[in-house]
CHARMM-style PDB file with segment names, atoms N, HN, CA, C and O in Angstrom:
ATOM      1  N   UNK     1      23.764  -4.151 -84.967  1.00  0.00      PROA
ATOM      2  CA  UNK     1      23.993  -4.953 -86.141  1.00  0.00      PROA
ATOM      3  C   UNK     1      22.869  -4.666 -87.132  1.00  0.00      PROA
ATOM      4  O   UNK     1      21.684  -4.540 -86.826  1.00  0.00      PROA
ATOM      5  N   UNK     2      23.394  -4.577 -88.370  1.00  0.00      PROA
ATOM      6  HN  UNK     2      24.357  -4.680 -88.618  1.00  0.00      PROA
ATOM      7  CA  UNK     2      22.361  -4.044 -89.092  1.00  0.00      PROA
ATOM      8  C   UNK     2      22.534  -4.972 -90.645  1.00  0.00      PROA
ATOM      9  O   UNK     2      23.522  -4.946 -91.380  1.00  0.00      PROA
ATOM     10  N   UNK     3      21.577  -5.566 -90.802  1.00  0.00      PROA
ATOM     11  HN  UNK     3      20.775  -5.587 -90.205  1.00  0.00      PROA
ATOM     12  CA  UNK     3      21.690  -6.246 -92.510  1.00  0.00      PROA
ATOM     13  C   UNK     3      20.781  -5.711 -93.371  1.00  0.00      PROA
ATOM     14  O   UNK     3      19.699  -5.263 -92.991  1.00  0.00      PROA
ATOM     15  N   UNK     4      21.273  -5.730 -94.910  1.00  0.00      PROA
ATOM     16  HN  UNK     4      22.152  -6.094 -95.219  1.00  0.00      PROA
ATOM     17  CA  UNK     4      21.278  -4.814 -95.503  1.00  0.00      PROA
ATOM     18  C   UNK     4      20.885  -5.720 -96.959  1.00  0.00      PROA
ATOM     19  O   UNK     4      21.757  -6.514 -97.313  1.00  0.00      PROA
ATOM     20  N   UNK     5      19.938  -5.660 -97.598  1.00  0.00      PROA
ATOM     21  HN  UNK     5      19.230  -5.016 -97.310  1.00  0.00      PROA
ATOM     22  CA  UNK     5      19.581  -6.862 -98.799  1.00  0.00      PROA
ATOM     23  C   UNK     5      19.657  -6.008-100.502  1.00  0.00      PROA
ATOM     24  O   UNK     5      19.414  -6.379-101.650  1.00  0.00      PROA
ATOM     25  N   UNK     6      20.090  -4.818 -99.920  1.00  0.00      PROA
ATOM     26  HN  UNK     6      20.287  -4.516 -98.988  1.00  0.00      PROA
ATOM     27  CA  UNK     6      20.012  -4.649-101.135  1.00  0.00      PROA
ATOM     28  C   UNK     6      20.647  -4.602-102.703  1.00  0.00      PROA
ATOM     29  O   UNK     6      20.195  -4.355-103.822  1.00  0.00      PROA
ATOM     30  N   UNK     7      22.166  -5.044-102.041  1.00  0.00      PROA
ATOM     31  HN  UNK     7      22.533  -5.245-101.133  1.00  0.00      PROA
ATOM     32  CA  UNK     7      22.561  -5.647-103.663  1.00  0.00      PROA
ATOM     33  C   UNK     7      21.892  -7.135-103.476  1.00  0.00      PROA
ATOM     34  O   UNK     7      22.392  -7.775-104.401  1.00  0.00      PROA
ATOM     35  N   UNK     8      21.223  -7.805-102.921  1.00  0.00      PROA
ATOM     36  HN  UNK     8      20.817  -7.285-102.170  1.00  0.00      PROA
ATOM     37  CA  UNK     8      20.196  -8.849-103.531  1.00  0.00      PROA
ATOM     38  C   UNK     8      19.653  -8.574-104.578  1.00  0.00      PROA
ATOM     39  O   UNK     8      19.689  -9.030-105.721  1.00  0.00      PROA
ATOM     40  N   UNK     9      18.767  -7.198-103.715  1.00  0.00      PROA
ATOM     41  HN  UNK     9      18.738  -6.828-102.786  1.00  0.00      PROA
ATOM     42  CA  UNK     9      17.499  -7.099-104.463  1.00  0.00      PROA
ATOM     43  C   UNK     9      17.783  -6.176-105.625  1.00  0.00      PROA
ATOM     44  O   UNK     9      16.860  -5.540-106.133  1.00  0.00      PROA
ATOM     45  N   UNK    10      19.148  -6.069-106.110  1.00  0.00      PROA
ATOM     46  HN  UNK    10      19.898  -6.586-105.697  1.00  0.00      PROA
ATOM     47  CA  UNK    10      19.307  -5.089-107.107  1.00  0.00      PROA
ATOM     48  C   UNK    10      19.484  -6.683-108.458  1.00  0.00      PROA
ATOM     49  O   UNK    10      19.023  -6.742-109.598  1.00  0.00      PROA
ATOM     50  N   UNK    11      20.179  -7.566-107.817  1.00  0.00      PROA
ATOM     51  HN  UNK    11      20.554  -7.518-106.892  1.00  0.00      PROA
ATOM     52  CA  UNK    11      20.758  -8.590-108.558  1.00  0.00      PROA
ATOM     53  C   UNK    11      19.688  -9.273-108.860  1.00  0.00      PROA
ATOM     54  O   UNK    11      19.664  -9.525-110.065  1.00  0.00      PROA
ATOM     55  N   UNK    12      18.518  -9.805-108.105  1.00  0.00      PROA
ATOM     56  HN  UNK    12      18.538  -9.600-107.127  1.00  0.00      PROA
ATOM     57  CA  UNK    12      17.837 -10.568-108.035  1.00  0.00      PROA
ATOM     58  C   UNK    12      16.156 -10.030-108.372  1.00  0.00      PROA
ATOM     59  O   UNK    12      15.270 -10.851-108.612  1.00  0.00      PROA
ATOM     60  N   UNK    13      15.984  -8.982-108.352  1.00  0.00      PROA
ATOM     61  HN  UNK    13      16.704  -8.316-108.157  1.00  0.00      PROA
ATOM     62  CA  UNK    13      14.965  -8.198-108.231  1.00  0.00      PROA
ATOM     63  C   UNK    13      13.445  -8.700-107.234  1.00  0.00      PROA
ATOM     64  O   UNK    13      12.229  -8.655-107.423  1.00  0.00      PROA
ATOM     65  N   UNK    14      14.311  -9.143-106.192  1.00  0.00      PROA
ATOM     66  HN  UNK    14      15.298  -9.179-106.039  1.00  0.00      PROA
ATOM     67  CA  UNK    14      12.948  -9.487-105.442  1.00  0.00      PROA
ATOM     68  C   UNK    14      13.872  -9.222-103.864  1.00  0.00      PROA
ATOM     69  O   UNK    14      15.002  -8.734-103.820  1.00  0.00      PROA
ATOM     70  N   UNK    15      13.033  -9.696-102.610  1.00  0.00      PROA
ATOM     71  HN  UNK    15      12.115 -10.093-102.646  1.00  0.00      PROA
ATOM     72  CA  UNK    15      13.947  -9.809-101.919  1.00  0.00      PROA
ATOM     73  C   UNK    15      13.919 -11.302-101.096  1.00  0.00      PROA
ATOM     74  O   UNK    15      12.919 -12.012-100.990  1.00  0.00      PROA
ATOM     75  N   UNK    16      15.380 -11.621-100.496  1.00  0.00      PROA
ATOM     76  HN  UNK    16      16.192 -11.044-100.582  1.00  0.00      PROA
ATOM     77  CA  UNK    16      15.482 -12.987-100.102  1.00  0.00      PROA
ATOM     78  C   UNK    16      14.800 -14.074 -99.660  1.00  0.00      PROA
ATOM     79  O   UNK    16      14.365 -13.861 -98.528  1.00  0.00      PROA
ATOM     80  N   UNK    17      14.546 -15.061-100.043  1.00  0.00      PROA
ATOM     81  HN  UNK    17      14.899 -15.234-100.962  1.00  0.00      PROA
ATOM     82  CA  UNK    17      13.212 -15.999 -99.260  1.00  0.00      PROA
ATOM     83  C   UNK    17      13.697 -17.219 -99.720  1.00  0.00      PROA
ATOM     84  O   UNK    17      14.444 -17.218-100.698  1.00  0.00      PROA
ATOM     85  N   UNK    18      13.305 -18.546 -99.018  1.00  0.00      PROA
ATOM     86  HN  UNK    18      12.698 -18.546 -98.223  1.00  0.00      PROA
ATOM     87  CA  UNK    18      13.651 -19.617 -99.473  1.00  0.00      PROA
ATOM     88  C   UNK    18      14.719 -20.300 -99.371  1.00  0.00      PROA
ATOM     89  O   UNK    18      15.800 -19.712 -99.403  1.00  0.00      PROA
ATOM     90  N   UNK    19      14.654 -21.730 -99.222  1.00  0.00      PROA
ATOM     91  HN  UNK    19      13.775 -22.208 -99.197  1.00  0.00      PROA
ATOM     92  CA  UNK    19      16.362 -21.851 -99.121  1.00  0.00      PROA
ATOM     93  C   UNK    19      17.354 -22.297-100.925  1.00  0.00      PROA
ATOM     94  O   UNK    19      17.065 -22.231-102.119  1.00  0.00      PROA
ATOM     95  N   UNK    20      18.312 -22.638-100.272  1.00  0.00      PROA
ATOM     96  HN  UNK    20      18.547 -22.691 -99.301  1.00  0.00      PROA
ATOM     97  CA  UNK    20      19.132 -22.294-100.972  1.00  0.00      PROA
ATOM     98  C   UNK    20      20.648 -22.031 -99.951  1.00  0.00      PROA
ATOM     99  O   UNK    20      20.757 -22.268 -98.748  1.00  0.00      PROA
ATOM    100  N   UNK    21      21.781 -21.434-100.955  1.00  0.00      PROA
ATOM    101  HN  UNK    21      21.693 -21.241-101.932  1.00  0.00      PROA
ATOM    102  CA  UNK    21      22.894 -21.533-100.349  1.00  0.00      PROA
ATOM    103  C   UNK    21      23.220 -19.566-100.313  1.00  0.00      PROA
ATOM    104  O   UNK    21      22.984 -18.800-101.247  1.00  0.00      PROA
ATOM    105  N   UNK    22      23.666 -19.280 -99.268  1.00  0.00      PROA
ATOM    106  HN  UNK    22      23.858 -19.903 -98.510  1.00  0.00      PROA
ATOM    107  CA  UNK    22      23.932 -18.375 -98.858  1.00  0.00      PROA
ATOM    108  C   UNK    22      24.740 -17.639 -98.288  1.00  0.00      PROA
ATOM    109  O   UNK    22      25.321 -17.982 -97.258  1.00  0.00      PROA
ATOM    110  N   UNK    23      25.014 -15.761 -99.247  1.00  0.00      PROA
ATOM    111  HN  UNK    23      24.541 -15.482-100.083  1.00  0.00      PROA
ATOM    112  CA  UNK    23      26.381 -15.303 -98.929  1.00  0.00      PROA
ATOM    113  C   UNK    23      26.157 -14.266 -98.270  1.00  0.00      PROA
ATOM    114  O   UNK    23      25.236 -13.517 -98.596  1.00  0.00      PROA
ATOM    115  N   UNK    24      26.652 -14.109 -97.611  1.00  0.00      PROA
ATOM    116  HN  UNK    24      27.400 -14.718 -97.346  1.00  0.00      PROA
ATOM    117  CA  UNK    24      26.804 -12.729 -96.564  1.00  0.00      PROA
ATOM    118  C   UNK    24      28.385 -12.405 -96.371  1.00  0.00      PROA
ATOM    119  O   UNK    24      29.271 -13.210 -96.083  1.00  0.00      PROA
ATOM    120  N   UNK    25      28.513 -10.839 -96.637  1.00  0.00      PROA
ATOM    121  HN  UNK    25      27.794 -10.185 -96.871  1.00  0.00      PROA
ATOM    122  CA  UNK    25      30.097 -10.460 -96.373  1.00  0.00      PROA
ATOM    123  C   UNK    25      29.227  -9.068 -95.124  1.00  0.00      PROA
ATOM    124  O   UNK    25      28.144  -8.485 -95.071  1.00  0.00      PROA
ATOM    125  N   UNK    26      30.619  -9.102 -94.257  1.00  0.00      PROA
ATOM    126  HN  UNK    26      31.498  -9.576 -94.300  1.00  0.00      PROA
ATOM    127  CA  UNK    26      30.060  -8.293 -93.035  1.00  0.00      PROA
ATOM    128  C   UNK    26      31.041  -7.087 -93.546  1.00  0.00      PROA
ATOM    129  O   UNK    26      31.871  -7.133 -94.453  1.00  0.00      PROA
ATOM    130  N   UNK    27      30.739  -6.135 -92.801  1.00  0.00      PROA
ATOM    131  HN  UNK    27      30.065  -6.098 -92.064  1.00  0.00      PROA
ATOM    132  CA  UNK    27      31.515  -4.682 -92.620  1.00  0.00      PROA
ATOM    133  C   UNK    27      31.544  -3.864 -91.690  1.00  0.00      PROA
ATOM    134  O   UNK    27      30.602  -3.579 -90.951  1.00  0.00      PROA
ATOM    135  N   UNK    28      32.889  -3.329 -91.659  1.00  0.00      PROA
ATOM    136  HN  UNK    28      33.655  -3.560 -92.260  1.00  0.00      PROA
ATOM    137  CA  UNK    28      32.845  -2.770 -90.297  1.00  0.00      PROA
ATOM    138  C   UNK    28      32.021  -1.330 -90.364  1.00  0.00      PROA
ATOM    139  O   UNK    28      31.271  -0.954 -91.266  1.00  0.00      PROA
ATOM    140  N   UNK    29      32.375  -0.651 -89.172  1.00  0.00      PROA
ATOM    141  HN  UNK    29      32.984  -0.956 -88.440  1.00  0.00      PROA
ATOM    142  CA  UNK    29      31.503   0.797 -89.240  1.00  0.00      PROA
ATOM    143  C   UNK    29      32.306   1.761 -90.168  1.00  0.00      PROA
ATOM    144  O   UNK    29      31.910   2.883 -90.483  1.00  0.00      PROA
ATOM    145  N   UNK    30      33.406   1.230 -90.544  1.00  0.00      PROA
ATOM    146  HN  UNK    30      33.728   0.319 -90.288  1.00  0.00      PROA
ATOM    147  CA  UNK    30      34.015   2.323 -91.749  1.00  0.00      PROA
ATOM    148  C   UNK    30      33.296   1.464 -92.759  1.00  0.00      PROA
ATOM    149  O   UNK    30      33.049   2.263 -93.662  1.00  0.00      PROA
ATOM    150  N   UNK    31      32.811   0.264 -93.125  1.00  0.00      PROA
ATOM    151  HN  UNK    31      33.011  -0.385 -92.392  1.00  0.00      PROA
ATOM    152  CA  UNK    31      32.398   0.552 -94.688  1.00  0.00      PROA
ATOM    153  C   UNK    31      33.504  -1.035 -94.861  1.00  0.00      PROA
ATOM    154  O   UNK    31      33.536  -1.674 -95.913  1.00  0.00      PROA
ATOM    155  N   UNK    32      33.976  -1.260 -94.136  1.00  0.00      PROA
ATOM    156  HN  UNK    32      33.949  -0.742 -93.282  1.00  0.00      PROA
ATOM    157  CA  UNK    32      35.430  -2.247 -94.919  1.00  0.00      PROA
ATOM    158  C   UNK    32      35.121  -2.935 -94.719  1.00  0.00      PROA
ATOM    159  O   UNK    32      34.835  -3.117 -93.535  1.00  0.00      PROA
ATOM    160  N   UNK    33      34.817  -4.267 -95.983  1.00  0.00      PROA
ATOM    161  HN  UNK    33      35.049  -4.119 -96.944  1.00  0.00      PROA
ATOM    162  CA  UNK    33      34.988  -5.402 -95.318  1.00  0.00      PROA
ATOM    163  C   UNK    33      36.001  -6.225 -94.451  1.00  0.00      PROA
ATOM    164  O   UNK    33      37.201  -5.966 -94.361  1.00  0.00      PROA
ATOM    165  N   UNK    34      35.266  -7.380 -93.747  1.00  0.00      PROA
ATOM    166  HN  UNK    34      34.291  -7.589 -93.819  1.00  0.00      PROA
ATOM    167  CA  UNK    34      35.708  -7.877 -92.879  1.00  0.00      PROA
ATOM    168  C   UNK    34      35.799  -9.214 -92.795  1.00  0.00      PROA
ATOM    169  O   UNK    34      34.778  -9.855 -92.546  1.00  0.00      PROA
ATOM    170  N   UNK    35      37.005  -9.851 -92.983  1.00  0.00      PROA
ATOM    171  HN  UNK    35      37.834  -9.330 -93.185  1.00  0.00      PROA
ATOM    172  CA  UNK    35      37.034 -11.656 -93.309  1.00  0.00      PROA
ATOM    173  C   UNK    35      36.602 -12.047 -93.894  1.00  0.00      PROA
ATOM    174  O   UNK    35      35.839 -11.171 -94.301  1.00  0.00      PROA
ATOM    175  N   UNK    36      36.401 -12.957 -94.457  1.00  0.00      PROA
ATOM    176  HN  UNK    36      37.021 -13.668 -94.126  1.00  0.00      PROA
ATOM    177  CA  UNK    36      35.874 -13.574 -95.585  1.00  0.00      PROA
ATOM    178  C   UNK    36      34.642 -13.622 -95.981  1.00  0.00      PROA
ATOM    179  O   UNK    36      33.953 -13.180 -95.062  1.00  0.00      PROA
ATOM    180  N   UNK    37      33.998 -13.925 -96.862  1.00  0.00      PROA
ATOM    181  HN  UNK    37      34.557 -14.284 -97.609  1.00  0.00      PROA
ATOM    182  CA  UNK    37      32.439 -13.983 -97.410  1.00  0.00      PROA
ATOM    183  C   UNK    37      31.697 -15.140 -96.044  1.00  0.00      PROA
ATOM    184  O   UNK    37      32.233 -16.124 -95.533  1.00  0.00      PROA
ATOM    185  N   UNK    38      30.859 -14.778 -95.874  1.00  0.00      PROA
ATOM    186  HN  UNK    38      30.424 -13.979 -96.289  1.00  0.00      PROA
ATOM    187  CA  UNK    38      30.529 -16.543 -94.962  1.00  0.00      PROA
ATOM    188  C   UNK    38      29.240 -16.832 -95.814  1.00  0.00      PROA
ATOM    189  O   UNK    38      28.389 -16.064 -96.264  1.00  0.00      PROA
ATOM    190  N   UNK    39      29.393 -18.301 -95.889  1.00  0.00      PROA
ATOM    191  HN  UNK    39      30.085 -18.924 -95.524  1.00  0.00      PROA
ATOM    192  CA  UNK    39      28.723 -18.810 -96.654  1.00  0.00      PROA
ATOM    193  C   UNK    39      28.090 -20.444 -95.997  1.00  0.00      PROA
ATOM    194  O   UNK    39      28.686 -21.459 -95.636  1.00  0.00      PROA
ATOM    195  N   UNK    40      26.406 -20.030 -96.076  1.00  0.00      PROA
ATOM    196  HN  UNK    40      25.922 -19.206 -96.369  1.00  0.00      PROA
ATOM    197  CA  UNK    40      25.915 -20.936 -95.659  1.00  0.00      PROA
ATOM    198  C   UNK    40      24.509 -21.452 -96.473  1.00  0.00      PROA
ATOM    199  O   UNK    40      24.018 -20.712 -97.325  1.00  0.00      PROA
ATOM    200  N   UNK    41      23.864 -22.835 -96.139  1.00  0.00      PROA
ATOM    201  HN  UNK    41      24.263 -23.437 -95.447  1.00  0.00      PROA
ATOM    202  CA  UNK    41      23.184 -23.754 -96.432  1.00  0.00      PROA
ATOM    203  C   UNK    41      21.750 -23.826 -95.993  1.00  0.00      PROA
ATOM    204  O   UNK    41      21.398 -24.843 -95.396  1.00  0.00      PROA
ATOM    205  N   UNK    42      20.955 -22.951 -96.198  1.00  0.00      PROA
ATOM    206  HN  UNK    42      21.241 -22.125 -96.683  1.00  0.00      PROA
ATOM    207  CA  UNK    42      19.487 -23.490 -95.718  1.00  0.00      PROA
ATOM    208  C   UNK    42      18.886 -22.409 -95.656  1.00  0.00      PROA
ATOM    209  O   UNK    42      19.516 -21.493 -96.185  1.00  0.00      PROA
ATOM    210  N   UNK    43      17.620 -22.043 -95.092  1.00  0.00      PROA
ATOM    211  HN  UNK    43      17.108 -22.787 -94.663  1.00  0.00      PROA
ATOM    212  CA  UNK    43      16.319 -21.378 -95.417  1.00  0.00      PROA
ATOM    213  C   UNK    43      16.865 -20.163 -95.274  1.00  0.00      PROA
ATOM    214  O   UNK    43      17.921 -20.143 -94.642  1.00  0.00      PROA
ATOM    215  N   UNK    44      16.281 -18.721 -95.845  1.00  0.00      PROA
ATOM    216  HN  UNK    44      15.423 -18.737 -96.358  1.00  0.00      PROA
ATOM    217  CA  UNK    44      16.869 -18.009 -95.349  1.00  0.00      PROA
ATOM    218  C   UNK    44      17.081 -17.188 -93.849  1.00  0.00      PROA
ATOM    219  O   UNK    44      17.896 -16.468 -93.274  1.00  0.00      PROA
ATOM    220  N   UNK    45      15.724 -17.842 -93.646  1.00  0.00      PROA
ATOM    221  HN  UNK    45      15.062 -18.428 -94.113  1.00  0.00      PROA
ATOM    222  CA  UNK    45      15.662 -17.037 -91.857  1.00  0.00      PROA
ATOM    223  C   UNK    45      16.945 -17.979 -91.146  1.00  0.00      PROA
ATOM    224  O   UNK    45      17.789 -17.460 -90.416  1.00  0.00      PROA
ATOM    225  N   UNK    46      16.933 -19.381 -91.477  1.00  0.00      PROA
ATOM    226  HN  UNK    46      16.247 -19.803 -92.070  1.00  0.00      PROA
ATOM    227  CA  UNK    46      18.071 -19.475 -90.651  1.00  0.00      PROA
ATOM    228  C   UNK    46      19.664 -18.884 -91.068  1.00  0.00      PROA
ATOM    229  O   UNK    46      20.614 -18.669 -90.314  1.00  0.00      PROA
ATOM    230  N   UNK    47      19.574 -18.737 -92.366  1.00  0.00      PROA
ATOM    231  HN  UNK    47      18.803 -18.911 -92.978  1.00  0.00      PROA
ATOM    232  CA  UNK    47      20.885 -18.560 -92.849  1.00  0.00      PROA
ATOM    233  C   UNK    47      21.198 -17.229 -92.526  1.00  0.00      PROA
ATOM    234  O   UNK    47      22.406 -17.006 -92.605  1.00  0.00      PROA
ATOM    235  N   UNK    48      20.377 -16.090 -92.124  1.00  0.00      PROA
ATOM    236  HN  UNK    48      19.395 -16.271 -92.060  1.00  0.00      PROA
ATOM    237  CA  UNK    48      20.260 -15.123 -91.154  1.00  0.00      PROA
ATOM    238  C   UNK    48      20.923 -15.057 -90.144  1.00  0.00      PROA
ATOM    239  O   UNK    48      21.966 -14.470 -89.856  1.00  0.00      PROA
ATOM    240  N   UNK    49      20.003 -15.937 -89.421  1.00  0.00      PROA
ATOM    241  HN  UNK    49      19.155 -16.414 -89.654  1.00  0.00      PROA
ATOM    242  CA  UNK    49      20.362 -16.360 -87.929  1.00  0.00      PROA
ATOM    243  C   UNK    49      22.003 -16.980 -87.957  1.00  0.00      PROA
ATOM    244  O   UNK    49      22.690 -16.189 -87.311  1.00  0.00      PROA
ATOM    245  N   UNK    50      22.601 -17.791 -88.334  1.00  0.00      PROA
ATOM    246  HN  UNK    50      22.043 -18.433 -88.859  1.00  0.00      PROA
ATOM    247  CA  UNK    50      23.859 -18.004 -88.487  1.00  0.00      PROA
ATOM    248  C   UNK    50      24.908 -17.253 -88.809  1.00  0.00      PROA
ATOM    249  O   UNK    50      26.014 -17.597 -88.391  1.00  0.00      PROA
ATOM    250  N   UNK    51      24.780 -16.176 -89.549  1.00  0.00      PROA
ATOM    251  HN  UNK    51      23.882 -15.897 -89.889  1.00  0.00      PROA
ATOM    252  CA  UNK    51      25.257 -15.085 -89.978  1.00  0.00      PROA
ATOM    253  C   UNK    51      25.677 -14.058 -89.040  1.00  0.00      PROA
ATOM    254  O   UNK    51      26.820 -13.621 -88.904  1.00  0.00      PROA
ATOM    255  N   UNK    52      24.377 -13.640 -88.255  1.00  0.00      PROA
ATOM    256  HN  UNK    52      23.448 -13.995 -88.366  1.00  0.00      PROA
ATOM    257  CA  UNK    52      24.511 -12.732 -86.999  1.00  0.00      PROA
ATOM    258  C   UNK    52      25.178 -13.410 -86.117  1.00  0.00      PROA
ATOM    259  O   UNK    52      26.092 -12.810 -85.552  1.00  0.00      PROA
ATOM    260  N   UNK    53      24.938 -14.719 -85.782  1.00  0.00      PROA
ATOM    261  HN  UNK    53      24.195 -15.207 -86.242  1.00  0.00      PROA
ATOM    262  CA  UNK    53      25.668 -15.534 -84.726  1.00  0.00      PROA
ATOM    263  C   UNK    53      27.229 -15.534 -84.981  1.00  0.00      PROA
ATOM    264  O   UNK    53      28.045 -15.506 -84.059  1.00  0.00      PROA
ATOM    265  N   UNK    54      27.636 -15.576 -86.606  1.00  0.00      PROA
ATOM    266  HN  UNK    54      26.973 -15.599 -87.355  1.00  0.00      PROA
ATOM    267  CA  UNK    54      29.369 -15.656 -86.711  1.00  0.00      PROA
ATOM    268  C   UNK    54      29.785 -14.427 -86.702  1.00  0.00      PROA
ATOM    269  O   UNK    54      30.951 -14.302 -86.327  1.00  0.00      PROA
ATOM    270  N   UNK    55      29.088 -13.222 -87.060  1.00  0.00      PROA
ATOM    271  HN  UNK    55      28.140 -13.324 -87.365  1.00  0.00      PROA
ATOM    272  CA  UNK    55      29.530 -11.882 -87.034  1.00  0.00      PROA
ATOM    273  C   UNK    55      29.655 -11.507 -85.754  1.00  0.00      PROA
ATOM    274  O   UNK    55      30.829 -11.181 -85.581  1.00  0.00      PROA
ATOM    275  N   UNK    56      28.877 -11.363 -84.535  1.00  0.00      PROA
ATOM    276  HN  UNK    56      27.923 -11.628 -84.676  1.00  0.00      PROA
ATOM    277  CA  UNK    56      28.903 -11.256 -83.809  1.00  0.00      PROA
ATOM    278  C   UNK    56      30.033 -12.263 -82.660  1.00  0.00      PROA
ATOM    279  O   UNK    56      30.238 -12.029 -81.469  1.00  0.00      PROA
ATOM    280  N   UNK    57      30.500 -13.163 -83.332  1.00  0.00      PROA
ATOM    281  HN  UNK    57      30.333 -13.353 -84.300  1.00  0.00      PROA
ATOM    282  CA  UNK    57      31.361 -14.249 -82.711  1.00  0.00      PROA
ATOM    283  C   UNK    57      33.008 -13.287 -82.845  1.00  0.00      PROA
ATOM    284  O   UNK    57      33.883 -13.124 -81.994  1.00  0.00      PROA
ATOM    285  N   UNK    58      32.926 -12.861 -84.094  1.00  0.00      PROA
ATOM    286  HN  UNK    58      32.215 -12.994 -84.784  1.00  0.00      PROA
ATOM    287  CA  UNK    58      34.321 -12.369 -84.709  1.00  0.00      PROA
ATOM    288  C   UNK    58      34.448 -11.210 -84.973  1.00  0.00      PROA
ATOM    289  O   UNK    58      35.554 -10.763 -85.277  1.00  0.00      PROA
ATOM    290  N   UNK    59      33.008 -10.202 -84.904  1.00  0.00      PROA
ATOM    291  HN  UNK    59      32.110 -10.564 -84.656  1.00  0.00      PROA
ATOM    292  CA  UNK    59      33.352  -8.707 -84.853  1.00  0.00      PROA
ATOM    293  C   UNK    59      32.676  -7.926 -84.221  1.00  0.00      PROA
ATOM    294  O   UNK    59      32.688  -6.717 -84.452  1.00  0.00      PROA
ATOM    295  N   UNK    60      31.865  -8.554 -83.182  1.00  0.00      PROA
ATOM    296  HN  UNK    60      31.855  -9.536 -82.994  1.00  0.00      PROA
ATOM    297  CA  UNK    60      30.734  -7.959 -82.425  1.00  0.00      PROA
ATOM    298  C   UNK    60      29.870  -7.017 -82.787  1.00  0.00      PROA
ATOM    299  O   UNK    60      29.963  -6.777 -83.990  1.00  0.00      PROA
ATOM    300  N   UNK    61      28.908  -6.262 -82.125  1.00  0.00      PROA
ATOM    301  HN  UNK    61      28.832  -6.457 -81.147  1.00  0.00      PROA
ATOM    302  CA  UNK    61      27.582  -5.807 -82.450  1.00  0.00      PROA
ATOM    303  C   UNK    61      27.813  -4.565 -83.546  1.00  0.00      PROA
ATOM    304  O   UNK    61      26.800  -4.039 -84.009  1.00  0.00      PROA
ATOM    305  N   UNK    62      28.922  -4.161 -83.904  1.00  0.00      PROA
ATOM    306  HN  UNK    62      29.745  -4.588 -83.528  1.00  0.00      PROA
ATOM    307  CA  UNK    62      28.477  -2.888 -84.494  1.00  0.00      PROA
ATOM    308  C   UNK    62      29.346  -2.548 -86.371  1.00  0.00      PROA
ATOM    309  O   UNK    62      30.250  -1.828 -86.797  1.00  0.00      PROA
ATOM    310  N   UNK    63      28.307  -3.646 -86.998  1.00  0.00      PROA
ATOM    311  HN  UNK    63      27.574  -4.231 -86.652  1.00  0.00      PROA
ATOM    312  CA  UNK    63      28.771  -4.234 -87.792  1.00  0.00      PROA
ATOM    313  C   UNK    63      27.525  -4.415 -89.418  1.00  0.00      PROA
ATOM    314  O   UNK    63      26.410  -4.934 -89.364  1.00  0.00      PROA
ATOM    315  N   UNK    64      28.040  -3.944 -90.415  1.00  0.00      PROA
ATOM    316  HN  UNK    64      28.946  -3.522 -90.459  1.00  0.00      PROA
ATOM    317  CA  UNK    64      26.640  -4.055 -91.230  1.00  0.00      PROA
ATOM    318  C   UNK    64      27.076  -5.372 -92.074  1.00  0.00      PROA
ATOM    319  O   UNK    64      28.133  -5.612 -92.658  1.00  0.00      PROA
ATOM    320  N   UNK    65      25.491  -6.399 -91.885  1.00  0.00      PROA
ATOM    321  HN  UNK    65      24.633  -6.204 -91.411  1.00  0.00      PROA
ATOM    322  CA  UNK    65      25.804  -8.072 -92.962  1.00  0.00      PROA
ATOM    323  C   UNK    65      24.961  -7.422 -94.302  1.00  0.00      PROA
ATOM    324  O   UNK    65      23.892  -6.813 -94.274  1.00  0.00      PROA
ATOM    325  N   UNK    66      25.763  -7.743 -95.417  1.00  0.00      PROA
ATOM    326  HN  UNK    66      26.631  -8.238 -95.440  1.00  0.00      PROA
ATOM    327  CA  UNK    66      25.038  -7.520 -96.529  1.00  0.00      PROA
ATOM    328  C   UNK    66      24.975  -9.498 -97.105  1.00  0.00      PROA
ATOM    329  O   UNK    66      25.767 -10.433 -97.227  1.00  0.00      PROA
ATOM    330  N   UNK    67      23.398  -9.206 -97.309  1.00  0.00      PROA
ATOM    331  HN  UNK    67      22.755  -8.447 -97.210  1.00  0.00      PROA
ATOM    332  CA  UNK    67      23.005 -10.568 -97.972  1.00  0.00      PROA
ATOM    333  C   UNK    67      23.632 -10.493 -99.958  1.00  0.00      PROA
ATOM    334  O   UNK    67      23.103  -9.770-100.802  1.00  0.00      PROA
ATOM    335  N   UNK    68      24.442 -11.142-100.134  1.00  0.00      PROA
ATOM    336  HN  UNK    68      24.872 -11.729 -99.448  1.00  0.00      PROA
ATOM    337  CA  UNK    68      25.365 -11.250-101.483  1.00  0.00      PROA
ATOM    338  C   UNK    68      24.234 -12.335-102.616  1.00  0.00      PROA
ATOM    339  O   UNK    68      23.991 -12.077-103.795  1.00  0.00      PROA
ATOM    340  N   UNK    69      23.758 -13.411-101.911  1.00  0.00      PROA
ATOM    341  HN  UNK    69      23.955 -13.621-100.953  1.00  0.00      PROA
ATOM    342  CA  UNK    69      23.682 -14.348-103.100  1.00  0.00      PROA
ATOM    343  C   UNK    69      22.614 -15.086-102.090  1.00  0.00      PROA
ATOM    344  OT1 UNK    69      22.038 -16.115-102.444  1.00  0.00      PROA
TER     345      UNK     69
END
């Protein structure tokens, strides 16, 4: 599993920290996304941690999370 911040840091020009509300869309190993945006509530290390936990729930390990927002 591999996450990936950099249309953050293209949008945002820094990279992720802090909380706030948070988007992550996953992709498979072709590149495609996969189900819906997931979107969660709080710091970012946890909003991390929740992220890997639902990706891994619904598309298992071999999967890239891009941080959106």
């Amino acid at each position: 599993m591999t996450f990936t911040t950099t249309q953050y840091e293209f949008a945002h020009g820094r990279k992720p920290k802090g909380r706030g509300n948070w988007a992550f869309e996953i992709l498979g190993t072709d590149g495609v996304k996969r189900g819906d945006t997931f979107w969660t509530n709080d710091t970012y290390a946890g909003a991390r941690k929740q992220a890997e936990v639902h990706a891994r729930a619904f598309f298992g390990r071999h999967c890239t999370i891009v941080v959106c927002s």
